[in-house]
C-alpha positions in Angstrom: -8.5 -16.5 24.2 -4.8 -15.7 24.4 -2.3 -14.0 22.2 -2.7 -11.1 20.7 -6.1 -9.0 20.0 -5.2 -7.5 16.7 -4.0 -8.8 13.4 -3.0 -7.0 10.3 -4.9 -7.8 6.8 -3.1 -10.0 4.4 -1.9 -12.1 7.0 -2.1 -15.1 9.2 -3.2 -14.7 12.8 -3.5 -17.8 15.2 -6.1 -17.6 18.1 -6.5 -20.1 20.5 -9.0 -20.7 23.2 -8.6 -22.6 26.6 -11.6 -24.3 27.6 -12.1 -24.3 31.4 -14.0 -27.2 32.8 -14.5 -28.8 29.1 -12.1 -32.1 27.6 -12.2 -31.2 23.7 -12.9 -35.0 24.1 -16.3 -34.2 25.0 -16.8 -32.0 22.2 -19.5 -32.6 19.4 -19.8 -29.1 17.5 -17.8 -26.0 18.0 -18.3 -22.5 15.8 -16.0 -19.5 15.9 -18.1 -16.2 14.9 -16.3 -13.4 13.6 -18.6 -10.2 13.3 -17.9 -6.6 12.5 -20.7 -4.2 12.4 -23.3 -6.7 14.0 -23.0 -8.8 10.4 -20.8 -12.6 10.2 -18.2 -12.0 8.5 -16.4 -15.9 9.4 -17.7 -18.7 10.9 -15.3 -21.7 11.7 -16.5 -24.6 13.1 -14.4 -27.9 15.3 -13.2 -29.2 11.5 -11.5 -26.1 10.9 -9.7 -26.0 14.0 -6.2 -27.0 15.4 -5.9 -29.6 19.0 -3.1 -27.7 21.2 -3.7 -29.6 24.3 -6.8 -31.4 25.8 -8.2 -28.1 26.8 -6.9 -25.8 24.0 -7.9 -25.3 20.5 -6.6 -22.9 17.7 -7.8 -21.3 15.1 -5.3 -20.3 11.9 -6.9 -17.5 9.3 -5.9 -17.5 6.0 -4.2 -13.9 3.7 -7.7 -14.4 2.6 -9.6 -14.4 5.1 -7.7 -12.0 7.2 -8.4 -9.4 3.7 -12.3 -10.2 4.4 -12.4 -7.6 7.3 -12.4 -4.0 7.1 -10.0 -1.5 9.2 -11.4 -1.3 12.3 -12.9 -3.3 15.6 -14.4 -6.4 15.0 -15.8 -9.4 17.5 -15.3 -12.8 17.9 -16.8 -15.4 20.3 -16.5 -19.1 20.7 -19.3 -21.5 21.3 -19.5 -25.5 22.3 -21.9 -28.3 22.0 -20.9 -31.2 24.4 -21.9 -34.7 23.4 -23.9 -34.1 26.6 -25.9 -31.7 24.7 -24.4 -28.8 26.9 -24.2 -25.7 25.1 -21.4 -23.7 26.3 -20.1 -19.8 25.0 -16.9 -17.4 25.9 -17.7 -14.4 25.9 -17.4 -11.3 23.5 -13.7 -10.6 22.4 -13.3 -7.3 21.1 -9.8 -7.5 18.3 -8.7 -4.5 16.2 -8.1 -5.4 12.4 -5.5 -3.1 11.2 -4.3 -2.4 7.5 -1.9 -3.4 5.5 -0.2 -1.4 2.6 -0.1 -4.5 1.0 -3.0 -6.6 0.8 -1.7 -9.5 -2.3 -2.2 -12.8 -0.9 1.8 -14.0 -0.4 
């Protein structure tokens, strides 16, 4: 994942993901798990997400979305299914959601 590892409420962060040894080509599923506090709080899957490159993808939340988190840590982790069956997973990014004195969707 690169970019930054926070994002305000309200608003709309991108993250984006290069895949290392993987064509998004070969790609048959993907799912993006938010958590906080061990429960999902998002779950975006390959329909939701953005082609950069042939080994990048991108994720855009929406204001709403972004206003599902509370203050505080929260985790996010990536995971692939190749149309080789190979199940593939980042690891655990730790990203700080941070507040916003104004949370009405723009």
């Amino acid at each position: 994942m690169s970019g930054i590892h926070a994002f305000y409420r309200g608003t709309t962060p991108t993250h984006k993901f290069t895949l290392c040894n993987v064509s998004l080509s070969t790609l048959e599923n993907v799912r993006i798990c938010y958590t906080q506090d061990d429960d999902d709080i998002l779950i975006k899957t390959l329909s939701d997400c953005m082609k950069e490159n042939d080994n990048m993808l991108s994720i855009k939340l929406t204001q709403e979305e972004t206003n599902i988190f509370r203050v505080g840590e929260c985790k996010l982790q990536l995971r692939v299914k190749t149309l080789g069956g190979q199940v593939l997973s980042s690891k655990q990014y730790v990203i700080l959601c941070r507040d916003s004195l104004d949370d009405e969707v723009m």
